[in-house]
Every structure is written in structure tokens, then in C-alpha cells.
N, C-alpha and C positions, 0 to 999 in steps of 0.2 A: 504494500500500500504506500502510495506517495503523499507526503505531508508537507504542504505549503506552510511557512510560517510568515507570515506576517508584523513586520516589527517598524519602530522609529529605534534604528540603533542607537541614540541617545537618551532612549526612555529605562530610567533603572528597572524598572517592570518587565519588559523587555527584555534587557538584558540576565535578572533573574530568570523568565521564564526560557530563555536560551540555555543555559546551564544547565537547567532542569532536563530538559529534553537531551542533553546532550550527555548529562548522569543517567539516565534509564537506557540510554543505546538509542534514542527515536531517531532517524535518517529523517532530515527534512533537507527542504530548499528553500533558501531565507530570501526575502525581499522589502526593500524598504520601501513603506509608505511613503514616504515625502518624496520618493525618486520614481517609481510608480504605483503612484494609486488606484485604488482598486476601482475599475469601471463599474456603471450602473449596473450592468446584466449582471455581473458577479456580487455586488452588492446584492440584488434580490436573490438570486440564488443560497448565497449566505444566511440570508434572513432565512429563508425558508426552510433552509435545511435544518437550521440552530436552533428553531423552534422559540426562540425570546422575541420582546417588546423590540419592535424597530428602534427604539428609543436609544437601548440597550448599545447601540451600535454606533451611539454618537459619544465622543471625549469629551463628556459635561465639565471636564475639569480643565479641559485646553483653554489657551486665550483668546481662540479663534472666536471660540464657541459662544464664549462671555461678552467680546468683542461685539458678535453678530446679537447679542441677544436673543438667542435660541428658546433658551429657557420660556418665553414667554411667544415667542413666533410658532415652536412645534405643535404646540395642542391644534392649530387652526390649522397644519399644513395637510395636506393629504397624503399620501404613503411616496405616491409619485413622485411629487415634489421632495419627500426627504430622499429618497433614491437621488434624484435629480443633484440635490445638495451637496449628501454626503460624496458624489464622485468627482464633485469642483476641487478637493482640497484633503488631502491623505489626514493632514491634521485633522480635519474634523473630526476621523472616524478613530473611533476607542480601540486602543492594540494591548497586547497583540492579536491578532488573529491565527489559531490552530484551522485548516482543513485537511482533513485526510476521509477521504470516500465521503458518506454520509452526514459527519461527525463537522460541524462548526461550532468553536469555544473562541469566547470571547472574551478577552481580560484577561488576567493570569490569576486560579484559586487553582493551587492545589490539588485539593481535593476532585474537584470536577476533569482537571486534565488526567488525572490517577483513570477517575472512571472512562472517561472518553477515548484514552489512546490505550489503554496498557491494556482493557478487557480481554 
């Protein structure tokens, strides 16, 4: 199985969940968000596969985010338009992202990458 990882190499988050994967033996292929961000179609796919809140999928803690005043523009946008959004700008979107087959994890917990990759 090939596993995408998706990272902002300068995010300590990121960089922890690299280790990680790299202490259990996981074979990935890394790519950086800010150098290629992930297009809409892969964004929906993402979503759908991950099974969470599109929300989920946005770096509420980025400057971009705070910047743009999201927090108060999402409730009113439609799914589209956050697709649309999230693939203007790698920052916007919450890293890292794991896919491998099925399986999209979002963030780095732990416990949920334990379940997701190593089953």
C-alpha cells in the first residue's frame, strides 16, 4: 500500500508525525503543502474518504485562516466553495495529511494513526 504524507516541513507537528511513521517502518512519499497543494478533486476525495467535518480540514490555527476571517465566513459557505478555498492556498489546509488506500487522517493523534495505518 502507498502512503502519501502530506506535511509543511516547518510544522513541529509534522515533523513529529514524520518520525513517527518513520519509527513503525511506514514507507511513505512526502510532499509539501506550501510547494504543492493539494487540488480540489483531491480535497473532496479526502473528505470523503476521512469521513470528518469538512471543517476539520481547515488550519483554524494558521494566520491565513485568522487573516481571512474564516471562523465567521464558513458557517455560510457551501461545501463547494470550501473545496474551492481550501485549494487556493496549502496553508489553509490542516497537516499533516496521512492517505494510504481508503484511510485519510488528518492532524497528527496518535492514537488514531496507530488505528489507521498499522491495523
Amino acid at each position: 500500500m502507498s502512503v502519501l504524507f502530506v506535511e509543511y516541513p516547518k510544522c513541529s507537528t509534522c515533523q513529529k508525525a514524520k518520525k513517527w511513521l518513520e519509527g513503525k517502518g511506514v514507507a511513505f512519499t512526502g510532499r509539501n503543502i506550501k510547494e504543492e497543494r493539494p487540488r480540489r478533486e483531491e480535497l473532496e476525495e479526502w473528505h470523503k474518504k476521512s469521513g470528518l467535518d469538512l471543517k476539520r480540514f481547515f488550519n483554524t490555527s494558521g494566520n491565513l485562516y485568522k487573516e481571512m476571517q474564516l471562523k465567521d465566513k464558513l458557517p455560510q459557505m457551501t461545501q463547494e466553495e470550501k473545496y474551492e478555498l481550501l485549494a487556493t492556498d496549502g496553508m489553509l489546509v490542516k497537516r499533516p495529511i496521512v492517505v494510504a488506500g481508503d484511510t485519510v487522517l488528518v492532524g497528527f493523534k496518535e492514537g488514531e494513526w496507530e488505528q489507521g495505518l498499522l491495523k
